[in-house]
C-alpha positions in Angstrom: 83.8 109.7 116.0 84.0 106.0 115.9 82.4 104.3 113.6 81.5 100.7 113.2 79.7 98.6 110.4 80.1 95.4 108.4 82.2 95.5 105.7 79.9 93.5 103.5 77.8 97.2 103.5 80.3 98.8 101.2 79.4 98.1 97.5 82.1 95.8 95.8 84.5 97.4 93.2 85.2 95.0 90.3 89.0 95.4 90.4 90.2 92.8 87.4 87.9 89.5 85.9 87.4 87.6 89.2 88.4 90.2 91.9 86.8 92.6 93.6 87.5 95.2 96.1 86.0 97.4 99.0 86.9 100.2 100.4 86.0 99.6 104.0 87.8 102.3 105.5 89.0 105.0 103.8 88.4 109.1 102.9 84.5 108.8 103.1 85.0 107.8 106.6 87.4 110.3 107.5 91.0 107.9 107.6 93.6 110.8 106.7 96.2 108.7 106.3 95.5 105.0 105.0 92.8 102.6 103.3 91.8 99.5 104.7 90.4 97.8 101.5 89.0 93.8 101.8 89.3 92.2 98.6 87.9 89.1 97.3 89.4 86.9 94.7 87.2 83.9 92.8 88.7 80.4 92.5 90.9 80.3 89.8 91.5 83.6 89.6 93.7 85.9 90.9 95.4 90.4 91.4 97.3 91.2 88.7 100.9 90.4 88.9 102.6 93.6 89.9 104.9 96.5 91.9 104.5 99.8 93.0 106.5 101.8 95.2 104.6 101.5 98.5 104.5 99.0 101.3 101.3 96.9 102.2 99.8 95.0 104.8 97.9 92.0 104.4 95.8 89.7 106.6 94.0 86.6 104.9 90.6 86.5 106.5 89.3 83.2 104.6 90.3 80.9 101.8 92.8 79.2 99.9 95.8 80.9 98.4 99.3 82.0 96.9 101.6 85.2 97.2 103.3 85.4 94.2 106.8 86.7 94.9 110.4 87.2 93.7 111.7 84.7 95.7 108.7 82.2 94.3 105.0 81.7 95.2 104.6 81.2 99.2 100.8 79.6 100.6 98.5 81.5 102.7 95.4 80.9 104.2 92.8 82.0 106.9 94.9 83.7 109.8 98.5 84.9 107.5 100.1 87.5 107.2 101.6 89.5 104.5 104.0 91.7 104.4 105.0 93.4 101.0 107.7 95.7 100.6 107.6 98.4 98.3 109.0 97.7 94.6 108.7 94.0 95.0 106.4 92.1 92.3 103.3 90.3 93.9 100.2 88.6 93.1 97.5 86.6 95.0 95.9 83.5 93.7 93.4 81.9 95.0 94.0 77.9 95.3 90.7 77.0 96.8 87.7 76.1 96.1 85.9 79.1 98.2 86.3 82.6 98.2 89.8 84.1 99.1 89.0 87.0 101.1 92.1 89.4 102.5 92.5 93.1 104.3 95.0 95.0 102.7 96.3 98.6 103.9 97.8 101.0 102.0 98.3 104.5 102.3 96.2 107.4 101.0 96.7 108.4 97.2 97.7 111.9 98.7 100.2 110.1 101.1 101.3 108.4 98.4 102.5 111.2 96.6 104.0 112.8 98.7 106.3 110.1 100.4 107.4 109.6 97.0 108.2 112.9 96.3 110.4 112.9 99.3 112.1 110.1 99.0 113.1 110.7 95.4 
């Protein structure tokens, strides 16, 4: 069944001092196979710096910012995309002097697991 609402109806996750998160399409909606979270970083603040082994996709919906990255910090803003390969170290900083607001997809915690398990 499709289903549609505004994201801003999902309760906000503190993820880290200044950061929050929702789950706006995940397991609770029936999505077998990925999350589409929208997180919202403060000014001044920003996602920890950090790796994992999975890929994710990132569209900036408003605001300000920096991708922290190997290669060094790259600007986004309303309208950019992100893509970040597994492994690589990353962090988003907001810049501004609004509200950085992104979509990021990742797969399930189940998925997760078991890509890993097969790749390894």
């Amino acid at each position: 069944m499709v289903q549609v609402r505004d994201f801003q109806q999902v309760e906000a996750q503190p993820a880290v001092e200044g950061v929050t998160m929702r789950v706006a399409i995940g397991p609770d909606e029936g999505a077998p196979f990925f999350n589409m979270r929208v997180f919202e970083v403060q000014p001044g603040y920003a996602t920890p710096h950090h790796s994992h082994w999975w890929e994710h996709e990132v569209f900036v919906l408003s605001g300000l910012g920096v991708v922290k990255t190997e290669a060094g910090d790259v600007p986004v803003r309303h309208g950019s995309t992100v893509f970040v390969p597994g492994g690589e170290m990353h962090q988003f900083q907001n810049t501004g002097s609004d509200v950085l607001r992104f979509i990021c997809v990742v797969p399930q915690e189940w998925l997760q697991s078991q890509l890993h398990t097969a790749e390894a």
